[in-house]
VMD Tcl script that builds the backbone (N, CA, C; Angstrom):
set m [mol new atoms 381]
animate dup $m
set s [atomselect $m all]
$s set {name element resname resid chain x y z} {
  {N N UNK 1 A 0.838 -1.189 0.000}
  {CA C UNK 1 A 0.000 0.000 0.000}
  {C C UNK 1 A 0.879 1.247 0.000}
  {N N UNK 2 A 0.672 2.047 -0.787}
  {CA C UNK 2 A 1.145 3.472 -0.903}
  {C C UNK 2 A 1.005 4.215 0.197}
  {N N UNK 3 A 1.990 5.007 0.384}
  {CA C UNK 3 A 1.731 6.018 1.323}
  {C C UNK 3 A 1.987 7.461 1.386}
  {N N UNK 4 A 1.390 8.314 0.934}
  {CA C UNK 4 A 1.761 9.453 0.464}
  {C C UNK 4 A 2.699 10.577 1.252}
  {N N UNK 5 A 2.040 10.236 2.223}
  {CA C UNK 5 A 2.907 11.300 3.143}
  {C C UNK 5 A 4.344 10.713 3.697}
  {N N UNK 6 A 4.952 9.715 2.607}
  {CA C UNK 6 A 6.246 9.366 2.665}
  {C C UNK 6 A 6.979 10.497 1.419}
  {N N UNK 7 A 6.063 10.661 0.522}
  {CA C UNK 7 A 6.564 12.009 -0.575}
  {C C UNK 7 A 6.608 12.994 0.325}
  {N N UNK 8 A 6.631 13.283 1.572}
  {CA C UNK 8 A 7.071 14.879 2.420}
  {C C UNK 8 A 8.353 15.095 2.626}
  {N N UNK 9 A 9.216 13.855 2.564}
  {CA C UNK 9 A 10.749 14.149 3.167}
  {C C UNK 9 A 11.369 14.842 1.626}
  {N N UNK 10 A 11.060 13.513 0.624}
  {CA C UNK 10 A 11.769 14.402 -0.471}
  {C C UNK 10 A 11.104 15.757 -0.951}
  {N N UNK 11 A 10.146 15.811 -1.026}
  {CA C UNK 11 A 9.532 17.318 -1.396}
  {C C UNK 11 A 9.985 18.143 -0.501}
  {N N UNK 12 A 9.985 18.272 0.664}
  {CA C UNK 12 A 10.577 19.323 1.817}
  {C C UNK 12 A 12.116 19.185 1.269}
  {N N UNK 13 A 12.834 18.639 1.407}
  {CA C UNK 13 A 14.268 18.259 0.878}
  {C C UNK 13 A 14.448 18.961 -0.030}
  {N N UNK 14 A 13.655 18.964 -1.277}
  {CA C UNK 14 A 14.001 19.276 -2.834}
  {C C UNK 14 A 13.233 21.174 -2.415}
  {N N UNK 15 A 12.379 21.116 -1.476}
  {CA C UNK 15 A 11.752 22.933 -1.052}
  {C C UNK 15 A 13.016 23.310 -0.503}
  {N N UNK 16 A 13.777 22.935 0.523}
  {CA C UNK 16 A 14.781 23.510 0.614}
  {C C UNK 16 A 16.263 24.064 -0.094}
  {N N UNK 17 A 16.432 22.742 -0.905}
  {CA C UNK 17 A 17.524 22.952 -1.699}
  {C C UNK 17 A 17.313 24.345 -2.488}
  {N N UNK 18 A 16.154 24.157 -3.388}
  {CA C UNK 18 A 15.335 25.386 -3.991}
  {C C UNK 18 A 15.775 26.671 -3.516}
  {N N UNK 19 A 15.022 26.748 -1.995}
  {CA C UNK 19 A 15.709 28.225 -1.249}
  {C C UNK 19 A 17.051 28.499 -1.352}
  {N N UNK 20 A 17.937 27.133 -0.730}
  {CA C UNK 20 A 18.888 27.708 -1.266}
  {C C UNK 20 A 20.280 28.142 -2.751}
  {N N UNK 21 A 19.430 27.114 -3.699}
  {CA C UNK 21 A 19.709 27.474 -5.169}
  {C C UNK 21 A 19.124 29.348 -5.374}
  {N N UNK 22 A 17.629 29.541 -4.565}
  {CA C UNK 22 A 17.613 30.686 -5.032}
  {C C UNK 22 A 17.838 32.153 -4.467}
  {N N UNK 23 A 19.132 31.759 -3.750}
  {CA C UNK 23 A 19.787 33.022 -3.390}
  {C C UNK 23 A 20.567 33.763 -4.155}
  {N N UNK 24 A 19.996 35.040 -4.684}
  {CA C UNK 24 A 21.141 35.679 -5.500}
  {C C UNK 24 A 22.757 35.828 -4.651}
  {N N UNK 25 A 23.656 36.016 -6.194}
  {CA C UNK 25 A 25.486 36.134 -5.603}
  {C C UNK 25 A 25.443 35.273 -4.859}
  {N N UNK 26 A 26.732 35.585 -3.872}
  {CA C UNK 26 A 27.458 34.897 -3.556}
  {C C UNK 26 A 26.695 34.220 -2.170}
  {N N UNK 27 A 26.734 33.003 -2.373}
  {CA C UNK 27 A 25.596 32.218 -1.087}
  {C C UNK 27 A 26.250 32.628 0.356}
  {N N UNK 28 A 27.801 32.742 0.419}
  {CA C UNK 28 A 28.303 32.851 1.731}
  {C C UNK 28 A 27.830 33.950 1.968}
  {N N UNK 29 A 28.209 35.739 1.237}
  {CA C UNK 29 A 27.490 36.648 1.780}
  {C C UNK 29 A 26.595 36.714 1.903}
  {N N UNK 30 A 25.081 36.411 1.323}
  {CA C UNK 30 A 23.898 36.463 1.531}
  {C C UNK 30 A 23.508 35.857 2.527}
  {N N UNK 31 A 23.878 34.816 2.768}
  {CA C UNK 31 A 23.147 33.543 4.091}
  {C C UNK 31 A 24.408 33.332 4.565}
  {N N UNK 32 A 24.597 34.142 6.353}
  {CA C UNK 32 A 26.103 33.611 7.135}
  {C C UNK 32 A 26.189 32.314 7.681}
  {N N UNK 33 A 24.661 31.566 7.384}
  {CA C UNK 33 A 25.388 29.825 8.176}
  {C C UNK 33 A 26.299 29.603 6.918}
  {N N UNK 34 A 26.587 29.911 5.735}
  {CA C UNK 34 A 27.304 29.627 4.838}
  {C C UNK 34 A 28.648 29.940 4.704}
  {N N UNK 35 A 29.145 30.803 5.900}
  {CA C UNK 35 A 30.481 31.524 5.713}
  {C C UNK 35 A 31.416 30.513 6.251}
  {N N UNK 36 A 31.243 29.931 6.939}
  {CA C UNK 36 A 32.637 28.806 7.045}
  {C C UNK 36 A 32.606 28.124 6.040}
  {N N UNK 37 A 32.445 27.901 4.997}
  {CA C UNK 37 A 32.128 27.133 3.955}
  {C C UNK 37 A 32.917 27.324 2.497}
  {N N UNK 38 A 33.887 27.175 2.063}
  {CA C UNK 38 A 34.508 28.175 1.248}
  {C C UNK 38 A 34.024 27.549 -0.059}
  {N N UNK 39 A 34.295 27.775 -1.342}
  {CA C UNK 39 A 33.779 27.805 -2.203}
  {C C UNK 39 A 34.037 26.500 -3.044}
  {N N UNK 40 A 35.315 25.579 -2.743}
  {CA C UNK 40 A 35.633 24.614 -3.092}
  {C C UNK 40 A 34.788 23.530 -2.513}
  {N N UNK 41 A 34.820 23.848 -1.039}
  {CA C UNK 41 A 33.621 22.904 -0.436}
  {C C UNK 41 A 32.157 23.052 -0.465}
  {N N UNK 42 A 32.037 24.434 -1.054}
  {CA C UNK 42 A 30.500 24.176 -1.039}
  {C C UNK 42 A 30.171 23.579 -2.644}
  {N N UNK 43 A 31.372 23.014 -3.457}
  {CA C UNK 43 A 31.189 22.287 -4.583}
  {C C UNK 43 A 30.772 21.176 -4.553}
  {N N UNK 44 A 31.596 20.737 -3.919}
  {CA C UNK 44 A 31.948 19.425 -2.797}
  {C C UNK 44 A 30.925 18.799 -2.250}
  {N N UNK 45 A 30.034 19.984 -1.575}
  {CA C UNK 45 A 29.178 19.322 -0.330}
  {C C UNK 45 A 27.919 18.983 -1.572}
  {N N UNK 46 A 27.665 19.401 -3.070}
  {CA C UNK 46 A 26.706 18.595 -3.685}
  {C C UNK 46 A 26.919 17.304 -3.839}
  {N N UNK 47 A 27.813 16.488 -3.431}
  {CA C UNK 47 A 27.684 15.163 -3.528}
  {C C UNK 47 A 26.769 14.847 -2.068}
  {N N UNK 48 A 27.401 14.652 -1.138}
  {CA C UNK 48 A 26.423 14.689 0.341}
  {C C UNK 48 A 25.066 14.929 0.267}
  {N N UNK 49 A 24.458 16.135 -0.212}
  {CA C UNK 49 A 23.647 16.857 -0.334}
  {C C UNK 49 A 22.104 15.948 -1.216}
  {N N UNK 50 A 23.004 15.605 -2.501}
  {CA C UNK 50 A 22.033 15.000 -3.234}
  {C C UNK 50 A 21.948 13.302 -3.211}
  {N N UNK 51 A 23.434 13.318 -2.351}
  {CA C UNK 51 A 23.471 11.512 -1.668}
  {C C UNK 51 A 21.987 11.241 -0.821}
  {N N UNK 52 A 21.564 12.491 -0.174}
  {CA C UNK 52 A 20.347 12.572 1.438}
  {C C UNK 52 A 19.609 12.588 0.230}
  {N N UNK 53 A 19.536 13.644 -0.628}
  {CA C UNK 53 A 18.377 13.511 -1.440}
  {C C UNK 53 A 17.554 12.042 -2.132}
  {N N UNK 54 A 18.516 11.430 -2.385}
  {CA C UNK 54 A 18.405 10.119 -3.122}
  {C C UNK 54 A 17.867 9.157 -2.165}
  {N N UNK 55 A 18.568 9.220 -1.341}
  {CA C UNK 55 A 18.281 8.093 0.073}
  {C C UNK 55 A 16.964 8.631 0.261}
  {N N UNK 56 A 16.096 9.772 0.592}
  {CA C UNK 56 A 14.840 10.484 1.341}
  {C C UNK 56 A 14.016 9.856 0.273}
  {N N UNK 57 A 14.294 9.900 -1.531}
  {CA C UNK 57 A 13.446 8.868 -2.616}
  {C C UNK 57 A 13.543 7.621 -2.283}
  {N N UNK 58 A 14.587 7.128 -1.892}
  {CA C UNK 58 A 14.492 5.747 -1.634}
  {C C UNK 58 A 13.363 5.111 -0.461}
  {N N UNK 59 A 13.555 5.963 0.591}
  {CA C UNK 59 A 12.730 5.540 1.869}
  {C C UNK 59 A 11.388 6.042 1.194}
  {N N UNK 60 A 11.054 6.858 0.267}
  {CA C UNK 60 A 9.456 7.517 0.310}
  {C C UNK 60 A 9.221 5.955 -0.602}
  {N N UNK 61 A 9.755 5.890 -1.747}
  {CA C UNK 61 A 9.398 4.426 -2.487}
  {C C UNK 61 A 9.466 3.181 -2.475}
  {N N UNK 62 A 9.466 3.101 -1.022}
  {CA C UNK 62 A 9.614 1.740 -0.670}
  {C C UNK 62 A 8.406 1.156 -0.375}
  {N N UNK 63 A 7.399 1.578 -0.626}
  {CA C UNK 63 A 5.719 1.230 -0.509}
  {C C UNK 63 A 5.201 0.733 -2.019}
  {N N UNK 64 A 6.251 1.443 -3.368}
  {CA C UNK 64 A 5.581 2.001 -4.570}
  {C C UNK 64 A 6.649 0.727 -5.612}
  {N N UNK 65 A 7.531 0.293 -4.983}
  {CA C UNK 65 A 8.165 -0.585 -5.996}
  {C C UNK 65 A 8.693 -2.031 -5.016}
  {N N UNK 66 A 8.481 -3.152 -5.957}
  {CA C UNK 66 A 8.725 -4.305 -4.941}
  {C C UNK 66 A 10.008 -4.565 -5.137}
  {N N UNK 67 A 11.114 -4.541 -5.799}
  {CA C UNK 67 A 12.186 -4.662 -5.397}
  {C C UNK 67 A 13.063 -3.375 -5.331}
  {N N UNK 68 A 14.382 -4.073 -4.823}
  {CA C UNK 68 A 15.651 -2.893 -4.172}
  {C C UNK 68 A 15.542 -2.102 -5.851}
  {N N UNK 69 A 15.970 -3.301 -6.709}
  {CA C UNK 69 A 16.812 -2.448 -8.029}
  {C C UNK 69 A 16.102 -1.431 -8.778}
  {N N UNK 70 A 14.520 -1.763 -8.804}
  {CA C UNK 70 A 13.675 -1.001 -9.145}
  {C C UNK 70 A 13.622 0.728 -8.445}
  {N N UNK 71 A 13.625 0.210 -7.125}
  {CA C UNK 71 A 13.222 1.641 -6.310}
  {C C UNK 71 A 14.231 2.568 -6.306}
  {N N UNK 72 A 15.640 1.765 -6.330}
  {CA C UNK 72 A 17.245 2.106 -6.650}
  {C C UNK 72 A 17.324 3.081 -8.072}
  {N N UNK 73 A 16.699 2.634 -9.268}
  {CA C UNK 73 A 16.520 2.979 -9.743}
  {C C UNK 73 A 15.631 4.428 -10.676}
  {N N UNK 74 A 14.317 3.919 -9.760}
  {CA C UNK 74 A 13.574 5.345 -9.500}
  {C C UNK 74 A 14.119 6.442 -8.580}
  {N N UNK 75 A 15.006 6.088 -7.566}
  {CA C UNK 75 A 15.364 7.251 -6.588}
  {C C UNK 75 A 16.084 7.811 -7.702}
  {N N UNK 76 A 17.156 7.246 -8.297}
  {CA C UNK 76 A 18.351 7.869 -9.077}
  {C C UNK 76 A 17.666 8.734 -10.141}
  {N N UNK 77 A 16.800 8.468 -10.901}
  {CA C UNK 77 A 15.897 8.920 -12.081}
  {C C UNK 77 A 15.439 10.441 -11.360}
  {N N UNK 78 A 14.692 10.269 -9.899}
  {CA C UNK 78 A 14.038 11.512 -9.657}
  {C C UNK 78 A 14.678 12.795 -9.022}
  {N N UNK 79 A 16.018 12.151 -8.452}
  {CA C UNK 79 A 17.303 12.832 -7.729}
  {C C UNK 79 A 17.827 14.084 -8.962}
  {N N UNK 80 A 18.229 13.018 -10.429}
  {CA C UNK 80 A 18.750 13.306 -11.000}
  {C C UNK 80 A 17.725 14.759 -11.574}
  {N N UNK 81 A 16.597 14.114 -12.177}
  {CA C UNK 81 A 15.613 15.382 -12.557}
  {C C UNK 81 A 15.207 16.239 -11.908}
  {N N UNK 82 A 15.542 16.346 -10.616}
  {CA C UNK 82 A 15.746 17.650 -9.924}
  {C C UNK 82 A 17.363 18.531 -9.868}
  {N N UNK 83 A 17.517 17.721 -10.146}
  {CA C UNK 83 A 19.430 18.340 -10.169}
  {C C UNK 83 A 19.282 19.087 -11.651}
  {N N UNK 84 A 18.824 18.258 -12.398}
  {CA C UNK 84 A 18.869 19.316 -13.839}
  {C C UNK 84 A 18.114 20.618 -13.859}
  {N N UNK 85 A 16.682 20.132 -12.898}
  {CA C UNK 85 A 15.926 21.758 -13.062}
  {C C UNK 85 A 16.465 22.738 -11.872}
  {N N UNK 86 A 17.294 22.372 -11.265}
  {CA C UNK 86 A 17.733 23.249 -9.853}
  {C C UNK 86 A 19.172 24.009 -10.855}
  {N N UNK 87 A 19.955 22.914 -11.230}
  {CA C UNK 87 A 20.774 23.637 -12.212}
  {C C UNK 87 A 20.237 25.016 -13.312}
  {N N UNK 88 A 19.078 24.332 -14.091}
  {CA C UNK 88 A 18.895 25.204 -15.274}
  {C C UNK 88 A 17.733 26.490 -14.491}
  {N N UNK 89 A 17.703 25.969 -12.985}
  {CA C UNK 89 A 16.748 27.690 -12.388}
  {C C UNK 89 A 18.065 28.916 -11.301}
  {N N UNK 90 A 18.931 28.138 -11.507}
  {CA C UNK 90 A 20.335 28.978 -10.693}
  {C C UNK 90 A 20.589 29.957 -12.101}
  {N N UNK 91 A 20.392 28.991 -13.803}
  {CA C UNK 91 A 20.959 30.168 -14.459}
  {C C UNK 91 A 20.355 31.388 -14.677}
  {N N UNK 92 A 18.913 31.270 -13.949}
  {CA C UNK 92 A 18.191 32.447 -13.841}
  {C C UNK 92 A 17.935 33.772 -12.638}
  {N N UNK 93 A 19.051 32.758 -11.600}
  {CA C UNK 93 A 19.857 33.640 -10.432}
  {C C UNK 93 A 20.487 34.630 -10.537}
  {N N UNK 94 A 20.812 36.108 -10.488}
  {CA C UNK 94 A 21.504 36.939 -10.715}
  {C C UNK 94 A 22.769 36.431 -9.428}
  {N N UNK 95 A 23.634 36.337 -10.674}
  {CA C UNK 95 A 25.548 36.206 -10.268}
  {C C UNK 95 A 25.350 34.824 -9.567}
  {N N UNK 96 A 24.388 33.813 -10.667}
  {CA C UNK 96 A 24.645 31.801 -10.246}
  {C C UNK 96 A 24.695 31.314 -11.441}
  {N N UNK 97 A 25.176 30.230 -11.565}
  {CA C UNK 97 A 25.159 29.217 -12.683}
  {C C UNK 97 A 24.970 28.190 -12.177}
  {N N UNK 98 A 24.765 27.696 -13.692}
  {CA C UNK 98 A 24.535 26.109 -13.921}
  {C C UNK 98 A 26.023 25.528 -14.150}
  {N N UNK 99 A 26.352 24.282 -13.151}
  {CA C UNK 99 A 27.193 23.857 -13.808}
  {C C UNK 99 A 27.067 22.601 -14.266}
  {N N UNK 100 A 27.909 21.748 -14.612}
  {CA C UNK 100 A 27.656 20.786 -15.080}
  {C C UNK 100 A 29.043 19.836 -14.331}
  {N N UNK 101 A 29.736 20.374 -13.719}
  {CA C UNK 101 A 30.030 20.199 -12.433}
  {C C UNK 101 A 29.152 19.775 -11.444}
  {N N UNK 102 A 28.385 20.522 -11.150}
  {CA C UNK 102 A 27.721 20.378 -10.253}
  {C C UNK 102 A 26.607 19.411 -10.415}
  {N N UNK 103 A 26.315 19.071 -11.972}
  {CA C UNK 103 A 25.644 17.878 -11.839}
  {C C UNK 103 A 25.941 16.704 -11.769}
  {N N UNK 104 A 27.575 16.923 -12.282}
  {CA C UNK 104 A 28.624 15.607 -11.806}
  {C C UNK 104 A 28.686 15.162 -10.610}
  {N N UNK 105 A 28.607 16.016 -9.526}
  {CA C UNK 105 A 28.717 15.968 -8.259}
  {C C UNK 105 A 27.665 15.517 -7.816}
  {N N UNK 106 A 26.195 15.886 -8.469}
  {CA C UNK 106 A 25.199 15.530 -7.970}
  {C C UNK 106 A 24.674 14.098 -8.241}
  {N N UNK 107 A 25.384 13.804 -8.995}
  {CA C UNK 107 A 24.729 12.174 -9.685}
  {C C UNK 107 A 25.999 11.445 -9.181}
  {N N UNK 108 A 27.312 11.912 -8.474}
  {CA C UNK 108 A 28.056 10.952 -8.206}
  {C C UNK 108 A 27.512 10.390 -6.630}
  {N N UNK 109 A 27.282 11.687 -5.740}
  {CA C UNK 109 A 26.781 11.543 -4.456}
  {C C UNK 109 A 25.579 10.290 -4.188}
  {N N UNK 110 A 24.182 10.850 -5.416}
  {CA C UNK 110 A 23.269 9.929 -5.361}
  {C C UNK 110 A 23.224 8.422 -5.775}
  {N N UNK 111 A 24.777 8.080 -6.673}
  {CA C UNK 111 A 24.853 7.212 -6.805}
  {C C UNK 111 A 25.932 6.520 -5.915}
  {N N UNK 112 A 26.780 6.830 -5.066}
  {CA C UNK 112 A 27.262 6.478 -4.019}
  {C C UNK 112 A 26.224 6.148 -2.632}
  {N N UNK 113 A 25.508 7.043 -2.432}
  {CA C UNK 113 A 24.399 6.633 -1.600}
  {C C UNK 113 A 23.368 5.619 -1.882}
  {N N UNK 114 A 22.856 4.922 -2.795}
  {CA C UNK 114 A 22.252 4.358 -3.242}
  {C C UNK 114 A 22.814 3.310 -3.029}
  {N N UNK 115 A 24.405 3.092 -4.134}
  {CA C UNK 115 A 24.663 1.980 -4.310}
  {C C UNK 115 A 25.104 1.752 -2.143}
  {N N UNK 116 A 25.338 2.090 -1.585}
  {CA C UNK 116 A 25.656 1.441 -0.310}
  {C C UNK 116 A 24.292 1.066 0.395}
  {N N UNK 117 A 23.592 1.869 0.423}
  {CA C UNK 117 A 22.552 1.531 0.788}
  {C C UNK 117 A 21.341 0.479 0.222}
  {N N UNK 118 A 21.729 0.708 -1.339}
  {CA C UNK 118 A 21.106 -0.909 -1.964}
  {C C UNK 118 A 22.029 -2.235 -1.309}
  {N N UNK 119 A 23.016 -2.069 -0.929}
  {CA C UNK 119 A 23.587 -3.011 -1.117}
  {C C UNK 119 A 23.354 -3.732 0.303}
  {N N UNK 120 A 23.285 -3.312 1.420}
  {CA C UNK 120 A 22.688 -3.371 2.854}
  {C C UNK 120 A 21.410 -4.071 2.973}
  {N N UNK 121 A 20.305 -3.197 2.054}
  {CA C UNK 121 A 18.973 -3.703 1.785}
  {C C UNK 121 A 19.286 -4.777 1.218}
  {N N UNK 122 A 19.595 -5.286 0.276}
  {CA C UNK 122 A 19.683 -6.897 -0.519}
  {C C UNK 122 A 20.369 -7.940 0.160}
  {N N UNK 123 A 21.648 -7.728 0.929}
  {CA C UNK 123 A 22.089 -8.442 1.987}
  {C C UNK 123 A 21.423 -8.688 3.198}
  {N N UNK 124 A 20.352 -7.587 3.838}
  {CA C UNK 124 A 19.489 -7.530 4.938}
  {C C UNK 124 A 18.065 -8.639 4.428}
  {N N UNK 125 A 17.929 -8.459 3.051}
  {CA C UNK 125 A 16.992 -9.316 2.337}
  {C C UNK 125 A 16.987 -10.546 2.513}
  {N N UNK 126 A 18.279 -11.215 1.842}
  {CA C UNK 126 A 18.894 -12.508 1.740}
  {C C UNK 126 A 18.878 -12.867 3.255}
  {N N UNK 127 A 18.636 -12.580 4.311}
  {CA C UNK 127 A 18.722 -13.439 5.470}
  {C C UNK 127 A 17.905 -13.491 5.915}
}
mol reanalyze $m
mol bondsrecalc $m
mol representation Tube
mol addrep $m
């Protein structure tokens, strides 16, 4: 049975990222929880970032698909199609871009998170 109000973690997740994709300039000056954060690492921290993202699809679709590889699969699919429209709405940020970096980062994270966490679930399965 479906459960809808398992779609709240990633939607709240993907509302936040949003806010903060849509801060004009420079994210450290605008928002100071951001100032310890320098600019190499806040490249960085999109792997982490969209790793939680992926995992928050995984736990909402675990009602909606009967196996790991399937749901593994849909998390990665819906992670990813938010990474492209969060990218292509920063290029409409005054002083943000899109990178494509940053979607490298974002599809490496979600697929590092996934694959460890599929891999737990299928071993937790098997016993």
């Amino acid at each position: 049975m479906q459960k809808p109000s398992r779609y709240l973690l990633p939607v709240c997740y993907m509302m936040a990222l949003f806010c903060v994709s849509s801060i004009p300039g420079d994210v450290m000056e605008a928002a100071p929880v951001f100032r310890w954060v320098t600019p190499n690492w806040q490249n960085l921290l999109h792997a982490p970032v969209y790793g939680g993202l992926a995992l928050s699809w995984l736990w909402a679709l675990e009602t909606r698909f009967t196996t790991v590889r399937n749901r593994v699969v849909a998390a990665f699919i819906l992670t990813m199609m938010y990474a492209f429209v969060d990218e292509g709405w920063q290029l409409h940020i005054p002083a943000r871009y899109g990178s494509l970096t940053d979607l490298a980062l974002n599809a490496l994270g979600a697929v590092l998170a996934l694959w460890v966490v599929a891999r737990r679930l299928v071993r937790f399965s098997q016993n």
